[in-house]
C-alpha positions as CSV (number, residue, x, y, z in Angstrom):
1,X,3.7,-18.7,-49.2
2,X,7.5,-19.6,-50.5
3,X,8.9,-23.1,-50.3
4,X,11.4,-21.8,-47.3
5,X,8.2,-21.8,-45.2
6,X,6.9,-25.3,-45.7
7,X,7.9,-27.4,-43.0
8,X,10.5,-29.7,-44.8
9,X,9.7,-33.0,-42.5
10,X,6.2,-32.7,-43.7
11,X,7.0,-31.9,-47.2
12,X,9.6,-34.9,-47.8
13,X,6.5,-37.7,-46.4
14,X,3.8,-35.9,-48.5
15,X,5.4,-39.2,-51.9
16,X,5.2,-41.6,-49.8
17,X,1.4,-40.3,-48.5
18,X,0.0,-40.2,-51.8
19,X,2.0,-43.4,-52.6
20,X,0.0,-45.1,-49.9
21,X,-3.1,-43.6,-50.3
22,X,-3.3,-44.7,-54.3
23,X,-2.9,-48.5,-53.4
24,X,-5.1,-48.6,-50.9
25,X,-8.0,-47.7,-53.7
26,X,-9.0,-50.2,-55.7
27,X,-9.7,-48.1,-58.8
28,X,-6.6,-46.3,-59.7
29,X,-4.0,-47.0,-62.2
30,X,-1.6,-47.8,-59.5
31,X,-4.0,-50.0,-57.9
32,X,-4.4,-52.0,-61.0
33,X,-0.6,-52.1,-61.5
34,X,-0.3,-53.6,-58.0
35,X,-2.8,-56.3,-58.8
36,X,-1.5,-57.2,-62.0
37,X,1.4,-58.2,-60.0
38,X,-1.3,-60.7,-58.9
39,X,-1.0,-64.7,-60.2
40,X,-3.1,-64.9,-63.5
41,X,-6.7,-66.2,-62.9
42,X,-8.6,-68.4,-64.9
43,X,-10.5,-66.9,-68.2
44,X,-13.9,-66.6,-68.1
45,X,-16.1,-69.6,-69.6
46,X,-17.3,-69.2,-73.0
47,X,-20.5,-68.5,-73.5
48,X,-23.2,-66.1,-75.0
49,X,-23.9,-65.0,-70.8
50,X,-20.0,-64.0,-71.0
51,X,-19.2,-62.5,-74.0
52,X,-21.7,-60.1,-73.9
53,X,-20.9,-58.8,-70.2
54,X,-17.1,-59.0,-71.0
55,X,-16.8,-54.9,-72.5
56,X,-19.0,-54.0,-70.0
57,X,-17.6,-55.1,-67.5
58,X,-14.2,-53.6,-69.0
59,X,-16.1,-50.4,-69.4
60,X,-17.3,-50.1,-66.1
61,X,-13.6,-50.7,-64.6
62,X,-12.3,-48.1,-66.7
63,X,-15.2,-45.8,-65.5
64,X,-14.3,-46.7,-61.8
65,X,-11.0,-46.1,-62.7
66,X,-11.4,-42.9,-63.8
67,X,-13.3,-42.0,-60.7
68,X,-10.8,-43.4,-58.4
69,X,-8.1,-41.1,-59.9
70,X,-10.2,-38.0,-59.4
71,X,-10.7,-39.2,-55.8
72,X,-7.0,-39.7,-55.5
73,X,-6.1,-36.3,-57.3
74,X,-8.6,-34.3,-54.6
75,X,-6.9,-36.6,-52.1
76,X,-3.5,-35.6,-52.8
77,X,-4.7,-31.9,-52.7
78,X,-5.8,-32.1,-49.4
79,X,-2.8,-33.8,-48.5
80,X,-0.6,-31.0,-50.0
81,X,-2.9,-28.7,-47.7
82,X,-2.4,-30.3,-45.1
83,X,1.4,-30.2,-45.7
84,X,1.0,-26.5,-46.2
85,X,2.1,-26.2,-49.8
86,X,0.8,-23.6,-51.8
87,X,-0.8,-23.6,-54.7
88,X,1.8,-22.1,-56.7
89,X,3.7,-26.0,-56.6
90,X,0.4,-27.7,-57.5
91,X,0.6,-25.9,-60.6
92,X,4.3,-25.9,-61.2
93,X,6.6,-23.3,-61.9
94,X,5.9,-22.6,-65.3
95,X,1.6,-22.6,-65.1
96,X,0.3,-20.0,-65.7
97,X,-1.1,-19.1,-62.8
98,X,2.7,-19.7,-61.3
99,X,2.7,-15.7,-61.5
100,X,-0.3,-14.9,-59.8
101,X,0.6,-17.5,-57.1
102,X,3.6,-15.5,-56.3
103,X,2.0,-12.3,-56.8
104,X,-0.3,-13.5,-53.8
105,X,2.7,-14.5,-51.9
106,X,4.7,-11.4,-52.6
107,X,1.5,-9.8,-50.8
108,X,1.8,-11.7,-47.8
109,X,4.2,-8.8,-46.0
110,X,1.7,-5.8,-47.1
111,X,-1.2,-8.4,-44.7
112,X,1.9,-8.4,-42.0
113,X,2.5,-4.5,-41.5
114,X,-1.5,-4.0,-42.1
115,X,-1.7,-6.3,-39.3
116,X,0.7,-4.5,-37.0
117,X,-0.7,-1.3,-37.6
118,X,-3.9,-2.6,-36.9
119,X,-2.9,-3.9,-33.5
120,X,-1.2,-0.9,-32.2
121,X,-4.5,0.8,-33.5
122,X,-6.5,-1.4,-31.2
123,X,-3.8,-0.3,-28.4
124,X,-4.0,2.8,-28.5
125,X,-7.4,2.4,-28.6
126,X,-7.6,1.0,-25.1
127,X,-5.3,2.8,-23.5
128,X,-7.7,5.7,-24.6
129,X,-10.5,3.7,-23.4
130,X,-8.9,3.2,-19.8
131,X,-8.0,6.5,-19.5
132,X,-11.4,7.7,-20.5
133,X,-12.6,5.4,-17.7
134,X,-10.3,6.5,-14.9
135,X,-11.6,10.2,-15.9
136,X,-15.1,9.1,-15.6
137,X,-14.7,7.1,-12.2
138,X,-12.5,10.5,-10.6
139,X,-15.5,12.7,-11.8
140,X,-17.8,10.9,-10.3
141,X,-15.5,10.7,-6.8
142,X,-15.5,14.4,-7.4
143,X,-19.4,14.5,-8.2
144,X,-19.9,12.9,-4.6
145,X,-19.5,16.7,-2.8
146,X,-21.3,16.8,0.7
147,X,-20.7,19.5,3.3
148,X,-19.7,18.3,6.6
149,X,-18.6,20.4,9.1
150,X,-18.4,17.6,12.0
151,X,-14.4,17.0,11.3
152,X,-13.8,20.5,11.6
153,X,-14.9,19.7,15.6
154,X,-12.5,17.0,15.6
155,X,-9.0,18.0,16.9
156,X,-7.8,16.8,12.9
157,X,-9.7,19.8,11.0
158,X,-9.8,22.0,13.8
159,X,-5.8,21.9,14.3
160,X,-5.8,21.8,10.2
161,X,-7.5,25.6,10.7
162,X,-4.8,26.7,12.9
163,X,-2.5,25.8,11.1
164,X,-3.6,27.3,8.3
165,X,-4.1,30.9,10.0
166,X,-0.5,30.4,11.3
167,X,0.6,30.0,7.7
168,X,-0.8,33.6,7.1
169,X,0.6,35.3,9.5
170,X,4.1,33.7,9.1
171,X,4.2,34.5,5.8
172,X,2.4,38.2,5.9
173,X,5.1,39.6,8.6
174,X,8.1,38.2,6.6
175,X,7.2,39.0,2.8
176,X,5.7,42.5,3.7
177,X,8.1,44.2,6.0
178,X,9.8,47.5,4.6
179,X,12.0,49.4,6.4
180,X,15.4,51.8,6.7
181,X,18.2,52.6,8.4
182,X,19.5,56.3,8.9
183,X,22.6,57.8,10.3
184,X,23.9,61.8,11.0
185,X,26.2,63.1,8.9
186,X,28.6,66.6,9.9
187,X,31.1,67.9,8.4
188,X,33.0,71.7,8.1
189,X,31.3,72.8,5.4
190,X,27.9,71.8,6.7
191,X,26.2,73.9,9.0
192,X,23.9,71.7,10.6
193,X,23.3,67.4,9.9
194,X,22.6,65.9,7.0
195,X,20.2,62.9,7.3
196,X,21.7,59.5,5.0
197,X,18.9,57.0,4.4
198,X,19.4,53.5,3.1
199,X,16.1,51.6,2.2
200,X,15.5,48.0,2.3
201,X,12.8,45.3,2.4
202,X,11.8,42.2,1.5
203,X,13.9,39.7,0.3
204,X,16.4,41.5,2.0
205,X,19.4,41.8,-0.2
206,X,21.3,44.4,1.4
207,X,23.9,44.9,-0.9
208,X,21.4,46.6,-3.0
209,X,20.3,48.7,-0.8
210,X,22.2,52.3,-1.5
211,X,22.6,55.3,1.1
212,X,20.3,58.4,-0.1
213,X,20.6,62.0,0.9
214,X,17.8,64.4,1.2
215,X,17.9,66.3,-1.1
216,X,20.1,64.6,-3.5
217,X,23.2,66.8,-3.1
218,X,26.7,65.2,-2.0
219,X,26.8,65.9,1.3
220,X,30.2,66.7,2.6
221,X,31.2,66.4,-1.2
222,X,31.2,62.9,-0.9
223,X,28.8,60.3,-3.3
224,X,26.7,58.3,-1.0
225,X,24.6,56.1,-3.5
226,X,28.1,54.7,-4.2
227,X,28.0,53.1,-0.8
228,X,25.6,50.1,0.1
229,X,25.0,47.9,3.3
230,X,26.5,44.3,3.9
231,X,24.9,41.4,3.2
232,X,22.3,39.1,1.2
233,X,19.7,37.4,3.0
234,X,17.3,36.4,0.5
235,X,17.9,33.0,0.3
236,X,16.8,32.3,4.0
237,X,13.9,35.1,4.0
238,X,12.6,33.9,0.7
239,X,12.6,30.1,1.7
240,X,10.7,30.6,4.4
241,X,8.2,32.9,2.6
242,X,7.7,30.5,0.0
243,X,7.4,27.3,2.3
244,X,4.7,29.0,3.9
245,X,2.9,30.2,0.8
246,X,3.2,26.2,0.2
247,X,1.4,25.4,3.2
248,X,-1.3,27.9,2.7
249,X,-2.4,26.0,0.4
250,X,-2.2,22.5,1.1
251,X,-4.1,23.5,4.3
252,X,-7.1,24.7,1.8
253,X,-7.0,21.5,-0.3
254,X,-6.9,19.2,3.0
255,X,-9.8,21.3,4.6
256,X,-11.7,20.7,1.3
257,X,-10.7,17.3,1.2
258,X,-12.2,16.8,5.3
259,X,-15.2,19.0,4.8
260,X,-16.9,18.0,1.3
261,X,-14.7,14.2,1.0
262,X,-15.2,12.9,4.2
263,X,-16.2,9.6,3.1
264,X,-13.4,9.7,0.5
265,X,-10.8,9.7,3.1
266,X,-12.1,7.8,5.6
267,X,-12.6,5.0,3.1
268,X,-9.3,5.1,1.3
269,X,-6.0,3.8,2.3
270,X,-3.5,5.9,0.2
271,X,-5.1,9.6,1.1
272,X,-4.4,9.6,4.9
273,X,-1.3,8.2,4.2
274,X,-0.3,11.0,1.7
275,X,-1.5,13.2,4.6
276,X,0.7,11.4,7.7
277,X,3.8,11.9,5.6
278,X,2.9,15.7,4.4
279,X,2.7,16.2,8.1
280,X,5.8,14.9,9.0
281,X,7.4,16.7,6.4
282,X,6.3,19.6,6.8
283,X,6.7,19.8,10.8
284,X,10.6,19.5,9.7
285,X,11.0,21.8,6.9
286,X,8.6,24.4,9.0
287,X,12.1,23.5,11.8
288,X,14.8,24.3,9.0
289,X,13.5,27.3,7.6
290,X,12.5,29.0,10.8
291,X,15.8,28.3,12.4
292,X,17.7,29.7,8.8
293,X,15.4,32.5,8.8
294,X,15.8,33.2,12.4
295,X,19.7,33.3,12.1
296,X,19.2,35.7,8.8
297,X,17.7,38.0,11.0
298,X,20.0,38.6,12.9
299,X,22.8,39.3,10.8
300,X,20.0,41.7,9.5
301,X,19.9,43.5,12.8
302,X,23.2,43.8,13.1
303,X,24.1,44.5,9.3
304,X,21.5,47.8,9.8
305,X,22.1,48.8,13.5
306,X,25.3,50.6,14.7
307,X,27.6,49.2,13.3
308,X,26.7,50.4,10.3
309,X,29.1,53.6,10.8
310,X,31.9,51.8,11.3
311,X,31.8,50.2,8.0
312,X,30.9,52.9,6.2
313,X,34.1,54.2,4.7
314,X,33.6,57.8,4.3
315,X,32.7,58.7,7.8
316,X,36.3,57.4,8.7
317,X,37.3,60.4,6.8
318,X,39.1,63.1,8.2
319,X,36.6,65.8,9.0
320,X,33.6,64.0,8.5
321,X,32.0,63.1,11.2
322,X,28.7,59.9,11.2
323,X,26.5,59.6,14.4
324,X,23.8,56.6,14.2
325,X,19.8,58.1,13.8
326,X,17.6,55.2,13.8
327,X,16.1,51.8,12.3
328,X,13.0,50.9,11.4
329,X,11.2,48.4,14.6
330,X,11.3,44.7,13.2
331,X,8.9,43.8,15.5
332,X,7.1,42.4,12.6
333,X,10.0,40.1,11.7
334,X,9.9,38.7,15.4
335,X,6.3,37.9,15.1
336,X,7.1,35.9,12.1
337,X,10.1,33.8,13.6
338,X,7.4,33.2,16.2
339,X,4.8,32.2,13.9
340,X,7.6,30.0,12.3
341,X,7.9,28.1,15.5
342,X,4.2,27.7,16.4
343,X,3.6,26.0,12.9
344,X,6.7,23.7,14.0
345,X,4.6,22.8,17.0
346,X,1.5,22.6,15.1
347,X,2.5,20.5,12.4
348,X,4.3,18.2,14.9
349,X,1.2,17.4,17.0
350,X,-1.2,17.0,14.3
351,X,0.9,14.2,12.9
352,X,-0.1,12.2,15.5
353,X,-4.0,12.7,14.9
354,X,-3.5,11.9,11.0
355,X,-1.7,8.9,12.0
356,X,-5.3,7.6,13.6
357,X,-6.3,7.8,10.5
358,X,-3.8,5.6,8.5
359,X,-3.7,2.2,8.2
360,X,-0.8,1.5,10.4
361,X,-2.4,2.7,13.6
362,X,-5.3,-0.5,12.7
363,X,-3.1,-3.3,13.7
364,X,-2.6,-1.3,17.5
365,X,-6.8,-1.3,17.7
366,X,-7.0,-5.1,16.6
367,X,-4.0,-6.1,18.7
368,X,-6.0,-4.6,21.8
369,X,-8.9,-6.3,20.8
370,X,-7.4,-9.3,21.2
371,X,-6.5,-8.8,24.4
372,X,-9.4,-8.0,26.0
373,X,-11.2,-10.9,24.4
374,X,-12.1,-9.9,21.2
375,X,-11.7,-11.5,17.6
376,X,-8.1,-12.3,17.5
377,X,-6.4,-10.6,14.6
378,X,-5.4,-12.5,11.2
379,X,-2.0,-14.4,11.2
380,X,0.3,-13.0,8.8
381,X,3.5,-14.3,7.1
């Protein structure tokens, strides 16, 4: 410890401790100075009885005296303890042991940092405790599996089902569909039609989608893979693809969760909560993307019916002629704007049985309670 870390108050009273402490004893040197301040007393008598007890007497003061001033010399090094001076300025600066003193306090910044690394080390020791703990307790929760199938009767995991199946289908008719579009193509050198195919499927980027003759010849010397239909629709056909892909699986986790966690969820607060705002969620994003993929096919209808031979540039050619054949049926497509829609409306009406299940339905059952008699419910805030 240096000198700038002894409290200087304390350090300035430690003279006038000592100070007090050797006149209150009797023995020391300063106690005999303070008493030899004292009027002169009267000499002993004379006398055989005297003389002989006088240097033993003298010899037992100085005996007590010497005694007194080791007392007062541990005294004063508690004092200094108490003060919080080292040991270092007991000895002085230039004892011996001055060094060592200092070599001790020099060490006193290694005890600091070995310290500090010694509580983060305990830290990060609980923090790996905790999270060791949290583990255990979500392994057990998960531990806890017992099949029940009674929910599934109950309109929340039987709707949960449906919903499910509709997520199949909704996104099986979308993400699967291939088709083509085909038109007639005459011209003077030709002798009969020549079919021109142009391919397309799922995600439905049309503008990749070339014209193909059979065989690969230019028919009416013109290059059809050159030529390509109008449009990109992937962004609405894959959103909607990929929503329902989402949903197919959240409906397996949340059947799991009703069917082996049953008294998981009923007991806690946060899960059908979690659930209610999935719901909701979900009922409105199953809205958007049906209605945006709805709209795409249409333009996709129209981008590979007709029309197409008016936009096609080389049948506006003078003695080529371009009659429409045929498109594949997108019945499938319908059936999955459909499916899109009944999810919308299955979504939306299950909200209202996961509500029962939160907590904010409870205060509606209490409030009833009360009002047909019942324990009245708590008085908040």
């Amino acid at each position: 410890m240096s000198l700038r870390t002894v409290d200087e108050p304390r350090l300035r009273a430690v003279p006038q401790q000592l100070s007090n402490m050797l006149l209150r004893r009797p023995g020391t040197a300063a106690g005999s100075a303070a008493r030899s301040t004292d009027p002169p007393q009267a000499p002993p008598r004379a006398g055989n009885r005297g003389g002989t007890r006088g240097p033993g007497r003298r010899e037992a003061g100085g005996g007590r005296r010497e005694a007194g001033g080791g007392r007062a010399a541990s005294e004063g090094r508690r004092v200094l303890r108490s003060c919080g001076v080292g040991a270092h300025m007991r000895r002085g600066p230039g004892a011996p042991g001055a060094g060592a003193g200092r070599g001790r306090g020099g060490a006193g910044p290694g005890r600091g940092g070995a310290s500090g690394r010694g509580r983060g080390a305990r830290s990060m020791a609980s923090n790996i405790y905790l999270f060791r703990q949290r583990i255990s307790r979500f392994g057990q929760r998960m531990s806890s599996f017992q099949l029940n199938v009674s929910p599934l009767k109950e309109p929340l995991g039987f709707i949960k089902v449906l919903e499910w199946i509709a997520s199949i289908f909704a996104f099986a008719t979308c993400g699967g569909f291939k088709g083509k579009t085909e038109i007639q193509v005459t011209c003077p050198s030709l002798t009969e039609n020549k079919t021109i195919t142009a391919a397309f499927a799922y995600p439905f980027r049309l503008n990749e989608a070339s014209f193909l003759a059979h065989p690969d010849v230019n028919v009416c010397d013109v290059n059809w893979k050159s030529y390509v239909l109008i449009g990109d629709y992937s962004s609405s056909a894959q959103f909607y693809v990929t929503f329902a892909v989402f949903v197919f699986l959240y409906c397996i986790a949340a059947l799991l969760l009703y069917v082996g966690y049953t008294s998981l969820y009923r007991d806690s607060r946060k899960l059908p909560m979690i659930d209610f705002v999935v719901t909701l969620v979900a009922a409105f994003l199953w809205l958007v993307s049906t209605s945006a993929w709805a709209k795409a096919l249409t333009d996709i209808k129209i981008a590979t019916g007709h029309g197409i031979v008016k936009e096609l540039q080389p049948c506006n050619h003078q003695g080529v002629t371009c009659y429409f054949g045929s498109v594949t049926s997108m019945g499938s497509l319908n059936v999955s704007v459909i499916f899109g829609f009944l999810n919308m409306i299955l979504w939306g009406g299950n909200a209202w049985f996961v509500y029962k299940e939160t907590s904010l339905h409870s205060p509606s059952n209490t409030s009833a309670s009360h009002g047909q008699g019942g324990i009245p419910p708590p008085s908040g805030i």
